[in-house]
LOVO-851810 format. One line per 3 residues: number of its first residue (from 1); their letters; for each residue x, y, z of C-alpha. Coordinates in steps of 0.25 Angstrom, whole numbers, plus 2048, in hexadecimal, padded with zeros to 3 digits. Layout:
NUM	a	X,Y,Z  ...
REM end
This chain:
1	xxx	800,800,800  806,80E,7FC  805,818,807
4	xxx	801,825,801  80B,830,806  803,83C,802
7	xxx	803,83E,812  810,843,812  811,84E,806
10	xxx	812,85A,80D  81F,854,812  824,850,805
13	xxx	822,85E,800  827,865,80B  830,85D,80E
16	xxx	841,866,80D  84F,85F,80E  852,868,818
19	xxx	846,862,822  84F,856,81E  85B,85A,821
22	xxx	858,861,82F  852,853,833  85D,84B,82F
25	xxx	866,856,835  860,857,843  85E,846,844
28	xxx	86E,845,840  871,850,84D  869,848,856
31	xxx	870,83C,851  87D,841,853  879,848,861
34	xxx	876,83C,867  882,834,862  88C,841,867
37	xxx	884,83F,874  87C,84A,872  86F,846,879
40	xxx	864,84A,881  863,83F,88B  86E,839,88F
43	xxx	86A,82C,897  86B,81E,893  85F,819,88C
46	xxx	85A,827,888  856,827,87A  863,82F,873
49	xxx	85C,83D,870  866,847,86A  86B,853,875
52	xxx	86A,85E,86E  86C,867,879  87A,862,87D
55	xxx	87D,864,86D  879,872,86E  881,873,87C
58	xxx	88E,86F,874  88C,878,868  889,883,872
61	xxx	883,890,873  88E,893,866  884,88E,85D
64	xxx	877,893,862  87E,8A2,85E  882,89B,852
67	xxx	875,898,84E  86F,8A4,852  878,8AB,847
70	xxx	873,8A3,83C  866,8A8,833  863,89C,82D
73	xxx	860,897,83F  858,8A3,843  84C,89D,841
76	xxx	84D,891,84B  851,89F,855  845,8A8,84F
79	xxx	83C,89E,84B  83D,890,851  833,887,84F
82	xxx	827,885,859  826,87B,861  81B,870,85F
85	xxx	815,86F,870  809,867,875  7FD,86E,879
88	xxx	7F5,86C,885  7EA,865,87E  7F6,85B,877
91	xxx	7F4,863,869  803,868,864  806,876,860
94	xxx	810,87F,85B  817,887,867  821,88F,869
97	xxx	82F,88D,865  83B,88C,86C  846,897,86F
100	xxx	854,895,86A  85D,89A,876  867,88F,876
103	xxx	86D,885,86C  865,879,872  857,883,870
106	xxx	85D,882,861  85D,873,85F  84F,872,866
109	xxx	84C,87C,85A  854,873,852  84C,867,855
112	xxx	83E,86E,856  840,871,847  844,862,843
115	xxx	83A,85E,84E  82F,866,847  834,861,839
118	xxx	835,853,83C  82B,851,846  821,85D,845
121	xxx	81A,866,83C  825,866,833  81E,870,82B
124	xxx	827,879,823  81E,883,81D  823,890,821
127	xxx	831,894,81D  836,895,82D  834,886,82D
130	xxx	83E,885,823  847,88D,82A  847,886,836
133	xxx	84A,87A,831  857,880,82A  85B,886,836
136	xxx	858,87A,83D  862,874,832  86C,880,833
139	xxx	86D,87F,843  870,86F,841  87B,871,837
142	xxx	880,87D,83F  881,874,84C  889,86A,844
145	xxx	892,874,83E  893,878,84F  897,86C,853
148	xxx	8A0,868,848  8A8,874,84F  8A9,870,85D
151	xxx	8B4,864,85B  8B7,865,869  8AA,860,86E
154	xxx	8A9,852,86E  89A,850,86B  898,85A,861
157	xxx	8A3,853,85B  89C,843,85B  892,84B,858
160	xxx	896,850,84A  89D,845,848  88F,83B,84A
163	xxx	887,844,844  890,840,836  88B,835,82F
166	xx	895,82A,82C  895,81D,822
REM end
């Protein structure tokens, strides 16, 4: 029996290489996190969950500033995605986004825009959604750019160097 796929259009039209890219992107990072021990919970038998925040501690405040200076990022400061919340009556809606006052408030950013993309509305209508994808992309590839440059610490280092793939 052929299952008709007609469901799923609007993805197909709508559907860019960078959405691609930036969810291939963010699930190599956690990868590499975890393996660089990088990770939120650190007890054993605790499902491996990236840390992003101890990433964003080794990076340091350096890149928040950083990224602050890039245009192609100013959205994910001016204009971060909302945040899908629970309401009383168990309905979702749209709430209020985060603030951007540190460099872990820029990977929660960072992973509301792949969350919403790969787990939510996912609706890139508007050019802003665009743009936050791209600078969700930019400050990836600017954090690895980071880390490349701190040789001296020995996680960012495994990290870079699991994040590669190899044959």
């Amino acid at each position: 029996m052929a299952v008709d796929t007609n469901y799923r259009a609007g993805i197909k039209l709508l559907f860019k290489n960078e959405w691609g890219s930036l969810v291939a992107t963010f699930a190599r990072f956690e990868y590499a996190l975890k393996l660089a021990g990088y990770l939120k919970y650190e007890k054993p038998g605790t499902s491996a969950e990236a840390g992003w925040a101890g990433f964003a501690g080794d990076l340091g405040d350096g890149f928040l500033a950083h990224c602050r200076a890039l245009p192609e990022v100013e959205v994910l400061f001016n204009a971060p995605p909302r945040l899908l919340k629970v309401d009383k009556d168990q309905a979702v809606s749209w709430k209020k986004a985060r603030a951007v006052n540190s460099v872990s408030d820029l990977f929660l950013v960072v992973q509301d825009v792949r969350g919403s993309l790969f787990h939510g509305d996912a609706r890139v209508h508007g050019e802003r959604d665009g743009e936050r994808i791209e600078a969700a992309q930019v400050v990836l590839d600017e954090a690895w750019g980071w880390a490349l440059q701190h040789k001296g610490n020995p996680r960012l280092v495994q990290f870079c160097e699991a994040f590669r793939f190899t044959q």
